[in-house]
N, C-alpha and C positions, 0 to 999 in steps of 0.2 A: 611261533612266538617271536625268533629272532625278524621272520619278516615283519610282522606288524609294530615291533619295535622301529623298526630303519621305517615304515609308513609313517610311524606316530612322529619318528624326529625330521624327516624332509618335513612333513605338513608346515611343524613346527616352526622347521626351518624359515619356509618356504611365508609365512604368519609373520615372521621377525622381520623378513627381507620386507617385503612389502608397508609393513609398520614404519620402518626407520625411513625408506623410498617415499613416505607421506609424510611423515615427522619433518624431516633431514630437507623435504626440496617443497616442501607448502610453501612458503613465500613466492618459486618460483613458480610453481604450479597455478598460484591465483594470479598471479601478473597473464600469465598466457589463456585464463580463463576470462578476466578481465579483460582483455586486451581484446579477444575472441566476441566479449557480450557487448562492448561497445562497438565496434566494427558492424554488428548488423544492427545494433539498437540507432547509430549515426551510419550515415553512408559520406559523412563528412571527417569520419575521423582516423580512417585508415589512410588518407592523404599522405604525399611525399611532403608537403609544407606542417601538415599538423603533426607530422611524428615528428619532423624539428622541432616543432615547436613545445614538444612533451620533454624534449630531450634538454632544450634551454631551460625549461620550466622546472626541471629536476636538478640541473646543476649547483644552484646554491643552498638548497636541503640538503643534495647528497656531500656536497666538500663537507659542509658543515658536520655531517650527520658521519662522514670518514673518523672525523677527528674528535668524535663523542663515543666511535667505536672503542679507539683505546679507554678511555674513560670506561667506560661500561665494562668492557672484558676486563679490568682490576677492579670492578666491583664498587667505580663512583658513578657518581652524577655529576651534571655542569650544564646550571641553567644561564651561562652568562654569556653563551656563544654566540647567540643574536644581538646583544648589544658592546660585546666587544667589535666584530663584527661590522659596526656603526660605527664605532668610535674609531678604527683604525682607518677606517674609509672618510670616515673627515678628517684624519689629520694628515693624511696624503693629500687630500686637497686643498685642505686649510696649507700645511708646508708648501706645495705647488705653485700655490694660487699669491696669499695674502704675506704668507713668509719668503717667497722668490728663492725656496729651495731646489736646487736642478731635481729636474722630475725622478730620476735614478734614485736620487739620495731620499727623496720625499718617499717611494716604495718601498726601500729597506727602511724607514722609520714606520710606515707602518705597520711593516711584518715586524719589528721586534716590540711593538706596542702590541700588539696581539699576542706574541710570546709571552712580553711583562707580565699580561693580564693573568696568564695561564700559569706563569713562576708565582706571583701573586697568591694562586687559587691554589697552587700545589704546596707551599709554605707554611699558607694558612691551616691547609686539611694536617700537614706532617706535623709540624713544629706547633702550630699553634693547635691543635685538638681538636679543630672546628669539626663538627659534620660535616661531607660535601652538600648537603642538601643548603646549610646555610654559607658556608664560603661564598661559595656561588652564586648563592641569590644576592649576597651582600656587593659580590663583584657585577651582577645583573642593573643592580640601580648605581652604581659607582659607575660604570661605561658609559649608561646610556647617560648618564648627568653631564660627565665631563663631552661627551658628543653634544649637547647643546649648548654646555659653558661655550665651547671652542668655537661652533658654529654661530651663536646668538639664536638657535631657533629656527635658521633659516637656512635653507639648502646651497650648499656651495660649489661653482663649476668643478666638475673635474677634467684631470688634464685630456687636452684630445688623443693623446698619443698612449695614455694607457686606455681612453676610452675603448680604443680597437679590438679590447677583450672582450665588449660585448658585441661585437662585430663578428662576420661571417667571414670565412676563406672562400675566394673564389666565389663572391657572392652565391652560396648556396651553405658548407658545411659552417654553423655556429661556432666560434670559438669556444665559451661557455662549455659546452660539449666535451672538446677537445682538454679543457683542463680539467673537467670532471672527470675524465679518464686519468688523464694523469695523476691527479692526485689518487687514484683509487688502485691505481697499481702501486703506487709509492705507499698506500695503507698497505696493502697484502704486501706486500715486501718487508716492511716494516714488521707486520706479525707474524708470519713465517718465517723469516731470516734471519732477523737480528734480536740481540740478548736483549733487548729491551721489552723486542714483542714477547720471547717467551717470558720476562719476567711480571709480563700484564697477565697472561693467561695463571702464570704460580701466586702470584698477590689474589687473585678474584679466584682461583681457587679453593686458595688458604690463606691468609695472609702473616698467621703466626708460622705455620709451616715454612713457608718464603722464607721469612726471617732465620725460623733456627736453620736451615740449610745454607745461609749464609749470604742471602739479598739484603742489600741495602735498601729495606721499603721505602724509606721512608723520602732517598736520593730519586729512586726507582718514580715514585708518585710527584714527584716536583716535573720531572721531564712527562711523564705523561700529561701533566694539566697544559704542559708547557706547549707539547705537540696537540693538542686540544685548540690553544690560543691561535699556535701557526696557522691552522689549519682554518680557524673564524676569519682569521686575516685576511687570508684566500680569497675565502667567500663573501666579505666584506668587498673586497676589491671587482670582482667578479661583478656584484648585485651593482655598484656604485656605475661601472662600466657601462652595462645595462641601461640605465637610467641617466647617464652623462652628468649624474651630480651624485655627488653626499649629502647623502638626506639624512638630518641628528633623528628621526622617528622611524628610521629604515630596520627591516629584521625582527619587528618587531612580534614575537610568538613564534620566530622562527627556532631558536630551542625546542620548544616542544614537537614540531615537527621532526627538527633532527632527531630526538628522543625517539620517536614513533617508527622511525625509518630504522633506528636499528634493532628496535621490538623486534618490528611484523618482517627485519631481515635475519630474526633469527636468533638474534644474540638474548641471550640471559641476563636480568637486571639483578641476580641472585652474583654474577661475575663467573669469568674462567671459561665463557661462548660467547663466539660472534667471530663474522669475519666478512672480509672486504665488500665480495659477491652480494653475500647477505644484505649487507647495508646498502648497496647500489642497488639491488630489485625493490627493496621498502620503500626507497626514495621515490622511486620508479612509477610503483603502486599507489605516490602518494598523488603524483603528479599526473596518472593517467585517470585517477576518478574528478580531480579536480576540473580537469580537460574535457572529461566525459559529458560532465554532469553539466558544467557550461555550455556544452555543445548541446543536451539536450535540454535546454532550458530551463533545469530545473535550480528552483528555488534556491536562493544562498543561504537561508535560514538552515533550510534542507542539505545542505550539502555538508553545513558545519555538523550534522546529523551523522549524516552517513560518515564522514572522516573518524568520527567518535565511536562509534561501534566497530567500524575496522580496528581502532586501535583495541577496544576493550575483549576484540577477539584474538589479535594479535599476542595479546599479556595472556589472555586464558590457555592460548595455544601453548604461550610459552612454560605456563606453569602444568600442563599434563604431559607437555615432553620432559619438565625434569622430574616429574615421578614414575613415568615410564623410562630414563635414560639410567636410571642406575643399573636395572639388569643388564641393558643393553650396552650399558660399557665394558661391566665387568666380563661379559663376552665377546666385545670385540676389544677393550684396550684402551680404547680412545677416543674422547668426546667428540661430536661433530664442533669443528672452529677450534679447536687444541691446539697445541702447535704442533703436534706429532703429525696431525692432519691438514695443518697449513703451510708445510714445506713447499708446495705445489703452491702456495695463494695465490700467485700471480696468474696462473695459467687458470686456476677457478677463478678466478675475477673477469678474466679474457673471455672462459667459455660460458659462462652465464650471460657475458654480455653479447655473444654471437647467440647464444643458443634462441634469446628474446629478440634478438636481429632475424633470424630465421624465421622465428615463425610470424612475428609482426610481420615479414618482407611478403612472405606467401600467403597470410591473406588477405594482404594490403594489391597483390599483381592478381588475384581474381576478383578484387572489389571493384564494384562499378562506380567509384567514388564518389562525385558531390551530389547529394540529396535533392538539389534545386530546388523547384516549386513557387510558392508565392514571394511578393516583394519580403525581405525580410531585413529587419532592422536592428541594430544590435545595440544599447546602451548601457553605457560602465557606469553607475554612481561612486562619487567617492565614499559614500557610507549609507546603510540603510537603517544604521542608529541613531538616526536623529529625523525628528516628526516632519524638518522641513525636506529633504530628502525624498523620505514615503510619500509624501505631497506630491512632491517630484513626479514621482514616478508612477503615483496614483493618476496625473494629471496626462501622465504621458501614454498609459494604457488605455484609457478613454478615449482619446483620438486617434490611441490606433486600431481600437475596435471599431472606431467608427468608420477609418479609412478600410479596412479589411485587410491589415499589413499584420505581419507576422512579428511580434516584437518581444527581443530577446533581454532581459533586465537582468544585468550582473553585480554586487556589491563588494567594492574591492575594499571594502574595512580600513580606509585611509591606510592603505597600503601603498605606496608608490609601484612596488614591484610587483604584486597581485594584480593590481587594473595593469600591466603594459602585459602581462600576460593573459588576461582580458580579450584587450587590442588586437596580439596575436593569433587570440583563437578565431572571432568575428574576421580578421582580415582572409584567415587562414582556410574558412570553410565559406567563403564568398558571399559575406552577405553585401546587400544594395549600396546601405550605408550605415554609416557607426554616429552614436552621438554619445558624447562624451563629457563628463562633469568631473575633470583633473583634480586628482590629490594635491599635485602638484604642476604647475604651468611649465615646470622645465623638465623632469621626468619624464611626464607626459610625452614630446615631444619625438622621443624614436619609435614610441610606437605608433604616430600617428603618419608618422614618415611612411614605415612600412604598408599603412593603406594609401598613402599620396600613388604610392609605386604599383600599387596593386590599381588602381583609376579608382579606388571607390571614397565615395566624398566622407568629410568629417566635419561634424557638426558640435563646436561646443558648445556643454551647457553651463549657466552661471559665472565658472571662471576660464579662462582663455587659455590659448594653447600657445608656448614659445618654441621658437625655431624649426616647425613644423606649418603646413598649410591648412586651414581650417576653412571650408567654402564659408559657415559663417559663424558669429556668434551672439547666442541668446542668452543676454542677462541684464542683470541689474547690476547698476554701481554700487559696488561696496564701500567704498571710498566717499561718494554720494552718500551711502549713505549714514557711512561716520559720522561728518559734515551735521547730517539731518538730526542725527540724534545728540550729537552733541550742542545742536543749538535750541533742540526741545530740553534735555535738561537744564542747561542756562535758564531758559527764559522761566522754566517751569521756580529752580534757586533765585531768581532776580538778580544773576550774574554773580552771586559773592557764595561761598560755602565751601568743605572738603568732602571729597570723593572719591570712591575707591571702585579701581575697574578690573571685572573678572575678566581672563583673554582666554581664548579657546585654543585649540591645541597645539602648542610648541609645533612651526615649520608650516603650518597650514596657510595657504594664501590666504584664505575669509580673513582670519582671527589674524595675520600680516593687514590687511589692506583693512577692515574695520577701523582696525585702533589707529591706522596711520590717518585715516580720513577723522576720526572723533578727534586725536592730535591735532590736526589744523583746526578743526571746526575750533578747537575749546582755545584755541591760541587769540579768540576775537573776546573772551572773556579772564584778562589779568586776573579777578576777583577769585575765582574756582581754584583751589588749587588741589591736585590730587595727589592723595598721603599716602596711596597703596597701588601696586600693580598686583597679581598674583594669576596665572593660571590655573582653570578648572576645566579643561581639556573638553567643553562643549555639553557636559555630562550635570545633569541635577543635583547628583549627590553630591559631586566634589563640589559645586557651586553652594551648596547647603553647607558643606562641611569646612571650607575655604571663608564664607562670609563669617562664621560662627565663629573664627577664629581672629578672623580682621577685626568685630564687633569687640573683642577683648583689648586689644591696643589701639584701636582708634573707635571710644565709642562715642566721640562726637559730631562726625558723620553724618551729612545732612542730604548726598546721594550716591548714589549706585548705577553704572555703564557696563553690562552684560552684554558680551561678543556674539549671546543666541539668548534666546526664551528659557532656552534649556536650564540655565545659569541662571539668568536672572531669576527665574521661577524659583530655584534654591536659595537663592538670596533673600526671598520675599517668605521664604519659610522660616531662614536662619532670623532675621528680623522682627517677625510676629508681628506685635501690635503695631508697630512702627513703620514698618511697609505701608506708602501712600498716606502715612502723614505725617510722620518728623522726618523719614527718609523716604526720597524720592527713587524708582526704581525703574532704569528704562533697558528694554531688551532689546531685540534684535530678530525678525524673518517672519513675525505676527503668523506664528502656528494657533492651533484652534485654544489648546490652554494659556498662550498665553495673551489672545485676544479676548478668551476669559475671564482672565485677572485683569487684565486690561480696564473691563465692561465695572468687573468689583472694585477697581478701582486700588487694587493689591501691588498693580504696575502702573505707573504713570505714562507710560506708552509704550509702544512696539514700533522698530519699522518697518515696516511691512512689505515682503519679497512679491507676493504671489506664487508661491515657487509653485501651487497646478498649472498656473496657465503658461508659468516658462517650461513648462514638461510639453505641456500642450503643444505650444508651438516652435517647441524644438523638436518632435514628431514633426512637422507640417512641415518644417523646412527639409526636414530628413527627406522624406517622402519628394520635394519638388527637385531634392539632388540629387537623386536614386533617378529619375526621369530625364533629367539633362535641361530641367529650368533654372534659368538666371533666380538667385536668391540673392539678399543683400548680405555687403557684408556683415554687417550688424545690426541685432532687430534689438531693442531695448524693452526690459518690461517694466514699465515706472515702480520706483519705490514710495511707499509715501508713510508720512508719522502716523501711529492711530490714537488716538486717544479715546478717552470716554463721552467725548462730544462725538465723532464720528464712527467708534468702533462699529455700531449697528450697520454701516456700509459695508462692511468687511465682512463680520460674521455671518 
């Protein structure tokens, strides 16, 4: 009896060890399994330049996602990280730049604007009652606001001398890298060392408990949103580095990622788990499917797919480790990420990061690395949320089926820092040539560096590349075509009437150089005068929901200048019976709806991109650079007005 007893408790044993060994190291476990299925699924991805390149590409998730950790282990949330973030990275600029503050002093004003935000966020939750769910959204649109007030909408140089942080040592090891470590030992330090970390882990434990034991929560939770802020700041700085400017649209959904990273690294949204390690593999995880999945061409619709069910596996994991963790504490003592168990954090933060250094390293030195094969092309769109875009790229696929070219189409969601990581991956797994449709014209620019270096050509599409080399570029005048439509609404008013113009989205070159071109065009008609500006960020709704609101304070209104179709088309909703004939409604890029409306007569005209045949032949030139033929510098694709006399050419 006694022996089958001591059978029945090893087995037992032996059942638990194994449980908590799955439970306790699944984050890392999938990062190496991961890491494993892409390496043979890509024979481009186990490269010495593309694990930099995963490694840069996780750095501003993970700072961010550091200092969302303490948040979460007390038991809040803080959705305001990504646009604080933005906003401390333009005012390092904006002070650098337009205030002539020494660059020094311009840094520490950053980082304590990022702190503010975070004293702010903590005040509001202690003193003022708030939920963190709403503080922080509330500080979400507060950041990102005052990042455009300060900016104007439009991206501001950053200084060259902090730029260097998104720079390489010894042109090879990432800085970016470098401080993501940093900061992630200074997290595990923080959580395992100091009274502060253990008063995160006793608040998100318990937090009346905390209290009657004699913590001051309520001081305790002000410096946590505080090092939250810090730590946005960082990463603010970091992404801005990156990308050689402050972009006021920069970061954006980046929260949610941090969020994710420290789910699927383990920590408990319940509070009183999570730790450094943890949040650095999630980050890791987020950043090696992103890379993955670019690399194997797959669909960005798809990809936003799979991110989304890694996390909702991530939350489910997390919630059957804490109905499995209670037995398991109460026999061993002490939660995984406790601080009993993060004394050590630094040295766990260390060997998770060697441990995924190893095994990446070993079967990255028996990988036979670049995949080769046919000519292959790679191109970024700035957005595949908008119909002229898809056109884009619908236009670009046809010629490259036609050519027999292999052609890689990524959608970097008017992100600045999503397409330069983009860039990175195409530069990084050797394709021919890249053709590129910038978020931004100055952004853009290091990562198009990094292919000038590599010899392989770039090719913009639509709008142009700064301080970077682009063999050539395919587009149309936007600017032109301001000009155009601002002289078909004139003519269409008979030079006299008021006007209200939707803009497209805050920082965007189109929705910049549109309205600067329609400005000059409408300066040849005194008579016009326009009673409203307002952005509807390229989007039908908001252009619905925007005009319907203009229509109450200015209903005497006789036209309308839409920065896309998209808008305008809402506008022609918001309006009803009066669209095309008390108010006149001109858009912008003559997509098929709104060549449509156009034909009904709903829009008084479009002007018209062709954006297939600029796909088109921004393919062709890909293709003639990838081979070592002279192309010109710039191929133009005529814009022209359409109306309902000539739409039928169009459609």
């Amino acid at each position: 009896m006694a022996t089958e007893t001591l059978k029945s408790d090893t087995g037992a044993g032996g059942t638990s060890v194994i449980r908590r060994v799955l439970l306790d190291n699944g984050a890392l476990s999938a990062l190496v399994v991961l890491v494993v299925a892409m390496s043979l699924l890509s024979g481009d991805f186990l490269t010495t330049q593309n694990l930099l390149n995963v490694g840069v590409q996780a750095a501003v998730t993970a700072i961010l996602a550091f200092g969302v950790t303490f948040v979460i282990v007390s038991a809040g949330i803080d959705l305001s990280v990504g646009s604080v973030a933005a906003l401390s990275a333009t005012v390092l600029a904006w002070s650098a730049t337009s205030a002539g503050v020494p660059v020094v002093l311009a840094v520490v004003l950053a980082i304590v604007t990022g702190i503010a935000c975070g004293f702010v966020n903590g005040a509001l939750i202690s003193y003022g009652k708030l939920p963190p769910f709403i503080a922080t959204l509330a500080m979400l649109s507060i950041a990102r606001g005052l990042s455009l007030v300060i900016s104007q909408g439009s991206p501001i140089a950053f200084p060259e001398s902090v730029s260097r942080l998104g720079d390489t040592l010894g042109g090879r090891l990432p800085v970016p890298v470098l401080v993501m470590i940093a900061m992630g030992l200074l997290t595990a330090l923080i959580l395992g060392r100091t009274f502060i970390g253990r008063s995160m882990y006793a608040i998100g434990g318990n937090e009346e408990a905390a209290r009657l034991s004699g913590l001051r929560v309520k001081r305790q939770k002000i410096v946590i949103y505080a090092l939250s802020g810090l730590f946005a700041a960082v990463a603010g700085i970091v992404l801005a580095s990156r990308l050689v400017s402050a972009q006021p649209q920069a970061a954006q959904g980046y929260e949610l990622d941090a969020i994710a990273a420290v789910v699927i690294g383990g920590a408990s949204l319940a509070g009183g788990v999570g730790k450094a390690s943890g949040t650095l593999i999630g980050a890791l995880i987020l950043a090696v499917l992103r890379n993955g999945l670019n690399l194997l061409s797959v669909s960005a619709f798809w990809q936003q797919v799979v991110i989304g069910v890694v996390i909702a596996l991530a939350v489910l994991l997390d919630t059957l480790r804490r109905k499995a963790g209670s037995g398991a504490a109460s026999s061993a003592g002490t939660a995984p990420g406790a601080p009993g168990s993060g004394r050590r954090g630094a040295l766990k933060f260390a060997g998770a990061a060697l441990a995924v250094a190893v095994v990446v390293g070993g079967v990255s030195y028996v990988n036979s690395g670049s995949s080769g094969g046919a000519t292959k092309v790679g191109m970024s769109l700035s957005t595949l949320n908008n119909p002229f875009f898809v056109q884009m790229k619908e236009g670009a696929q046809a010629e490259a089926e036609k050519a027999g070219i292999d052609l890689t189409v990524t959608d970097a969601q008017n992100d600045a820092s999503q397409q330069a990581n983009q860039l990175q991956n195409f530069t990084s797994s050797g394709f021919s040539s890249i053709i590129v449709n910038p978020v931004d014209s100055d952004a853009v620019g290091p990562g198009v560096r990094s292919a000038n270096q590599a010899d392989i050509p770039v090719i913009a599409a639509d709008r142009g590349v700064n301080k970077a080399e682009a063999a050539t570029l395919v587009a149309s005048d936007n600017v032109a075509g301001g000009k155009l439509a601002a002289d078909a609404l004139a003519d269409k008013l008979g030079g006299k009437g008021s006007i209200v113009i939707l803009q497209g989205t805050a920082g965007t070159s189109a929705s910049r150089e549109r309205g600067a071109g329609f400005a000059e065009g409408l300066k040849a008609y005194p008579g016009i005068k326009v009673v409203a500006k307002q952005p509807a960020d390229f989007d039908r709704t908001k252009g619905l929901d925007v005009m319907t609101n203009l229509i109450q304070s200015h209903p005497d209104i006789t036209g309308v200048f839409a920065e896309n179709d998209e808008m305008a088309l809402g506008a022609a909703k918001a309006l009803g019976a009066r669209a095309g004939k008390s108010v006149s409604v001109v858009g912008f890029d003559g997509t098929p709806d709104g060549l449509k409306a156009v034909g009904a007569g709903t829009l008084y005209a479009s002007v018209a991109q062709q954006p297939g045949e600029l796909g088109r032949i921004a393919v062709q030139n890909a293709v003639k650079a990838a081979k070592g033929d002279k192309v010109e510098s710039t191929v133009k694709v005529p814009v022209k007005v359409v109306t309902r006399e000539n739409v039928a050419d169009f459609s």
